[in-house]
C-alpha positions in Angstrom: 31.8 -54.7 -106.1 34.2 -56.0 -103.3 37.2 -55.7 -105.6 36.4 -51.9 -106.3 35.1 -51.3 -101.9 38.4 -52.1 -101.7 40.3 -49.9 -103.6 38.9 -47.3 -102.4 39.5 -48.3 -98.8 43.2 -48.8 -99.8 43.1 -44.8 -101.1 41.0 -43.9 -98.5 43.3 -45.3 -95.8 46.4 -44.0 -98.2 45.2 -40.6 -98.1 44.4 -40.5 -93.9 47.9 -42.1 -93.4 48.9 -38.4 -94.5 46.9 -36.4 -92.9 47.2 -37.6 -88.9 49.4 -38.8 -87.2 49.9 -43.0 -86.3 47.8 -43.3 -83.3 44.9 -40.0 -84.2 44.3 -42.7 -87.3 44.0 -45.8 -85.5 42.2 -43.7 -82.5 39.4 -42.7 -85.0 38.7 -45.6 -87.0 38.4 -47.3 -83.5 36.0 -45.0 -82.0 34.5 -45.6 -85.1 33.9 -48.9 -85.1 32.8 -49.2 -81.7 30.3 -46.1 -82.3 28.5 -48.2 -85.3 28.3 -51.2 -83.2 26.6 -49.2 -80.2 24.4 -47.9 -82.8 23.2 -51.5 -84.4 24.9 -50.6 -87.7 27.2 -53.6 -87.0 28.0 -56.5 -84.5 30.5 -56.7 -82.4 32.7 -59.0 -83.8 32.7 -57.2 -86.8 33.8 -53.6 -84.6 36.3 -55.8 -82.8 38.3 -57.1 -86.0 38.0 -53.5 -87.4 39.5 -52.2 -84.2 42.4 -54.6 -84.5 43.3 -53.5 -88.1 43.2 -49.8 -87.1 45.2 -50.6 -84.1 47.9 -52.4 -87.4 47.3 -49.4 -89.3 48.3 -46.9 -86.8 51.7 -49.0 -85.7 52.6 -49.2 -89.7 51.7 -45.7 -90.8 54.4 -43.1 -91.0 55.2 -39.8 -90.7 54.2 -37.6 -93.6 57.5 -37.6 -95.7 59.0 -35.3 -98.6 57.3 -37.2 -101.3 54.1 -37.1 -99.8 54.1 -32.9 -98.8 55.2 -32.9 -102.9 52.3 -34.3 -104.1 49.5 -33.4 -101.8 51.3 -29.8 -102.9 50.9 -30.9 -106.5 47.1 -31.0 -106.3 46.6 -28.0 -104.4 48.8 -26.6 -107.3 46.7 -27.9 -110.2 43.6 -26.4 -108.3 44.9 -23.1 -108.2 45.4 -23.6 -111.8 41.4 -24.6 -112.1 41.1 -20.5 -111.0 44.2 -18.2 -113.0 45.8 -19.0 -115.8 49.0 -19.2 -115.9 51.1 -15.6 -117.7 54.2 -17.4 -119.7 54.5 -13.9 -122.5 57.7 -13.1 -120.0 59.9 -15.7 -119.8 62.5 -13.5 -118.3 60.7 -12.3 -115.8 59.5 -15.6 -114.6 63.2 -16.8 -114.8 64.4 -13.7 -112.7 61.8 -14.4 -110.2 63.3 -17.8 -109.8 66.8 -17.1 -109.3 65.1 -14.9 -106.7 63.7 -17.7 -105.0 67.2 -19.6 -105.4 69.0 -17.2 -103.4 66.5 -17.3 -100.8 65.9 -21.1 -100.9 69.7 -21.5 -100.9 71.1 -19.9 -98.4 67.9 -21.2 -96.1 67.4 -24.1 -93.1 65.5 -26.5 -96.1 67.5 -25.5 -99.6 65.6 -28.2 -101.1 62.2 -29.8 -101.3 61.7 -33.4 -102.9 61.2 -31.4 -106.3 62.6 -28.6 -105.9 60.9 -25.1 -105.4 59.6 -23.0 -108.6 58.1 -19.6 -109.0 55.0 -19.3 -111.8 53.7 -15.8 -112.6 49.7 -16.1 -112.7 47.8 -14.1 -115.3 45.5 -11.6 -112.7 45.7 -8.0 -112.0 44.5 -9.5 -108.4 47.1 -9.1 -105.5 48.0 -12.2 -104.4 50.4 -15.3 -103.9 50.2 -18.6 -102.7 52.6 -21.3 -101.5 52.2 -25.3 -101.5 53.8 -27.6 -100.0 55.6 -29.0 -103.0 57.3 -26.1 -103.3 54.9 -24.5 -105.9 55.0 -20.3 -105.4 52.7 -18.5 -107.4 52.8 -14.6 -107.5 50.0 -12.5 -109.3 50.8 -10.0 -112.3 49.3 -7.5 -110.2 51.5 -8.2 -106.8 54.6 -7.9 -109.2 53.4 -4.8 -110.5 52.9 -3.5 -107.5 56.9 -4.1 -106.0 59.3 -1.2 -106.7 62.0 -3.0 -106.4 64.1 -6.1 -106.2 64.4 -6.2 -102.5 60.4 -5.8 -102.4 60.0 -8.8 -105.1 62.4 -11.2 -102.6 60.0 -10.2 -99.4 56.7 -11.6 -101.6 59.0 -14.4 -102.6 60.4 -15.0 -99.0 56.8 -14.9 -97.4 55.8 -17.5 -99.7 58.9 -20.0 -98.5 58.4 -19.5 -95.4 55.0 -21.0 -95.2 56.8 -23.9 -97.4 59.4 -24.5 -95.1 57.1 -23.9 -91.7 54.9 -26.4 -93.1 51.8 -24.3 -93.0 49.8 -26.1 -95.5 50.3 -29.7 -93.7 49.8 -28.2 -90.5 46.1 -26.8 -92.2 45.3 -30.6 -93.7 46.3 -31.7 -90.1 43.8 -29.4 -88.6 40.9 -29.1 -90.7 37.6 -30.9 -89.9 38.0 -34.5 -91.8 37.8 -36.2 -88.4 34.1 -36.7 -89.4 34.4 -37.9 -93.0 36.9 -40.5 -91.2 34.4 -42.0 -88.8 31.7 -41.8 -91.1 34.6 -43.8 -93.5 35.0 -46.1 -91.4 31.6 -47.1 -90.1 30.8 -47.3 -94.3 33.5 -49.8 -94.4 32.4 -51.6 -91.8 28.8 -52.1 -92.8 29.8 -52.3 -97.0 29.2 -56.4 -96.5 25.8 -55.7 -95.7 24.9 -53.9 -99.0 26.0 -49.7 -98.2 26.1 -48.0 -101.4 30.1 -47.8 -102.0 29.2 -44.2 -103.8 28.5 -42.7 -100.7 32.1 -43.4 -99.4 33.5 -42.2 -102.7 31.5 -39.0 -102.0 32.8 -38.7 -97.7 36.4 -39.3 -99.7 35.8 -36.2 -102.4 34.5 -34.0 -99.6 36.9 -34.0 -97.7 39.4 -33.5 -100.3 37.5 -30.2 -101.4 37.6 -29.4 -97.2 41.5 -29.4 -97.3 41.0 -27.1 -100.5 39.0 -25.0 -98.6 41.4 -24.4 -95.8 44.4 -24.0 -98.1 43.2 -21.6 -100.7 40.2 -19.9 -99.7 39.8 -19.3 -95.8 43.8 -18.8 -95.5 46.2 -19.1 -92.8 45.9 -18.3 -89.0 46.7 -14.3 -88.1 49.8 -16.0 -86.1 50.9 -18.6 -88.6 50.9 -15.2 -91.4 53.0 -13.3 -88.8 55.3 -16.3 -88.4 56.0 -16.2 -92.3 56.9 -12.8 -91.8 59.4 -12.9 -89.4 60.9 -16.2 -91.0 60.7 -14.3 -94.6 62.9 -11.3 -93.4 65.2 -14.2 -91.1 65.7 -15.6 -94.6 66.0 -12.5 -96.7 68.7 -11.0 -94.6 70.9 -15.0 -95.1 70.7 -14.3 -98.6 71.4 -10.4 -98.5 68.7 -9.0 -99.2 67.3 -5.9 -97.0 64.7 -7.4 -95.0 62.9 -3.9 -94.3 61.9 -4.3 -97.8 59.1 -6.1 -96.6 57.7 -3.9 -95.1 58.2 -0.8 -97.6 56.4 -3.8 -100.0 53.6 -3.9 -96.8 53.1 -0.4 -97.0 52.5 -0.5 -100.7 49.8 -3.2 -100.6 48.5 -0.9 -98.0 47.9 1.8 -100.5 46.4 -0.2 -103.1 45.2 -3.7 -101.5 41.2 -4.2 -101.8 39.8 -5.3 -98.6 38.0 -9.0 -99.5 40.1 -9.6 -102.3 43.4 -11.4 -103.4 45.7 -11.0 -100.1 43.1 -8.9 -98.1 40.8 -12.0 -98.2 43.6 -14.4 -97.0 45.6 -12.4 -94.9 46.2 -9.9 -92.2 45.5 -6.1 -92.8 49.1 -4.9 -94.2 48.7 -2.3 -91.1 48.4 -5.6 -88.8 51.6 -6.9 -90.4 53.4 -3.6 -90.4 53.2 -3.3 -86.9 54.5 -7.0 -86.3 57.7 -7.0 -88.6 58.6 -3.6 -87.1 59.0 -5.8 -83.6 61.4 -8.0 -85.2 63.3 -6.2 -88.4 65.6 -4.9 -86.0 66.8 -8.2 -84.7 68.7 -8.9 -88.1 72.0 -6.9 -89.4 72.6 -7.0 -93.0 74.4 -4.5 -95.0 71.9 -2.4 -97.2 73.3 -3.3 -101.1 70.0 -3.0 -102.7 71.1 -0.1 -104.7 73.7 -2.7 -106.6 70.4 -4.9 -107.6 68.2 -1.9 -109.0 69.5 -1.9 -112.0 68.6 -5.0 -113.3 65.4 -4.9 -111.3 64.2 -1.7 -113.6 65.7 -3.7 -116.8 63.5 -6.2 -116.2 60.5 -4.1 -114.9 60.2 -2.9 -118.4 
């Protein structure tokens, strides 16, 4: 019983070490501790000793790193995967929608991620893509369908590493509401060597995994962090040369055929809302208009 309490403190304490920062961990574990010995569940000796190790956790834990974003990015990856399935019958379409992203991802601030950044096309007529952290871009059969040309396909693409590279999805894990499962974690641990059920820390730790789930696939991102992707995607779409009005033509096409409560009207801004933000800042970048040299091979592989 002790051996397998403390694993899963070890995991516990692995996993918190990437959510917050060095002194938010040390802070809660120590409020914590110090709430449960107020409230009986513990003596003070025993708050005091767990204070001290929160205080040695917080001044050894570090920043989240490259590795880390890549595999908390993994599993938000493998559930989206739980959801679509994913569409392989085209491998040349998939392999033209990554050198898409590798003319993007090139010529941008963070060219590479610790794994490096792919594109998967996901079986669904739904409208939608989504981004994690480990570079993982997913893009619907039915957004594809719905782009008219290559320029329009590099804007969904460009969105979609732009929340990558602004870090959207740690900055949602940072903020969403786990502080609870941590105290309630550590005021488990603290009372475990007086007989609480260990399952019931294994089921705080699984909650709260499902909670950063939640935030990342389902609720969506803030209005301003979905504008923000916008006006990074067309800063990075003009770098590589691609016409960065073309994301909003591609806005004005979702507008004519985007559900409201489904796929990117579920997640997102109305395209109308987004419209009138990239208008603002589209005319801030110069880039010469050479989309007509890429339709070609844009219609050979559209059919």
């Amino acid at each position: 019983m002790k051996t397998k309490f403390s694993i899963i403190i070890v995991v516990f304490i692995t996993f918190a070490s990437l959510m917050y920062s060095c002194n938010t961990i040390a802070a809660i574990t120590d409020v914590g501790a110090q709430v449960a010995s107020a409230a009986g569940v513990i003596d003070q000796n025993i708050a005091n000793a767990i204070s001290q190790s929160a205080r040695a956790i917080g001044t050894a834990a570090e920043d989240i790193t490259p590795e880390q974003e890549y595999f908390i990015g993994r599993a938000v990856a493998a559930n989206i995967l739980t959801n679509y399935s994913l569409w392989n019958a085209n491998a040349l379409l998939t392999n033209y929608l990554n050198l898409i992203c590798t003319a993007i991802t090139i010529n941008s601030p963070r060219p590479d991620v610790y794994n490096g950044y792919r594109v998967a096309i996901l079986d669904s007529n739904e409208i939608n893509a989504f981004a994690t952290s480990g570079g993982h871009i997913f893009v619907t059969r039915g957004l594809i369908a719905a782009a008219r040309t290559e320029d329009a396909l590099a804007a969904v693409i460009a969105h979609e590493v732009a929340h990558i590279q602004l870090q959207h999805s740690i900055k949602a894990i940072k903020s969403s509401r786990i502080t609870q499962a941590i105290l309630v974690t550590g005021t488990s641990a603290a009372g475990a060597a007086t007989g609480m059920d260990v399952d019931e820390l294994t089921s705080v730790f699984n909650e709260s995994v499902g909670e950063i789930v939640q935030t990342l696939v389902n609720n969506g991102y803030s209005q301003t962090q979905e504008f923000e992707a916008d006006d990074m995607a067309m800063s990075l779409m003009g770098s590589a040369g691609y016409n960065p009005s073309a994301l909003i033509d591609m806005l004005n096409a979702l507008n004519s055929v985007q559900t409201a409560g489904s796929g990117f009207g579920k997640t997102h801004p109305t395209p109308a809302q987004r419209i009138t933000n990239a208008v603002k800042s589209v005319g801030n970048i110069t880039v010469a208009d050479t989309s007509a040299s890429r339709q070609a091979r844009f219609a050979a592989v559209a059919r």
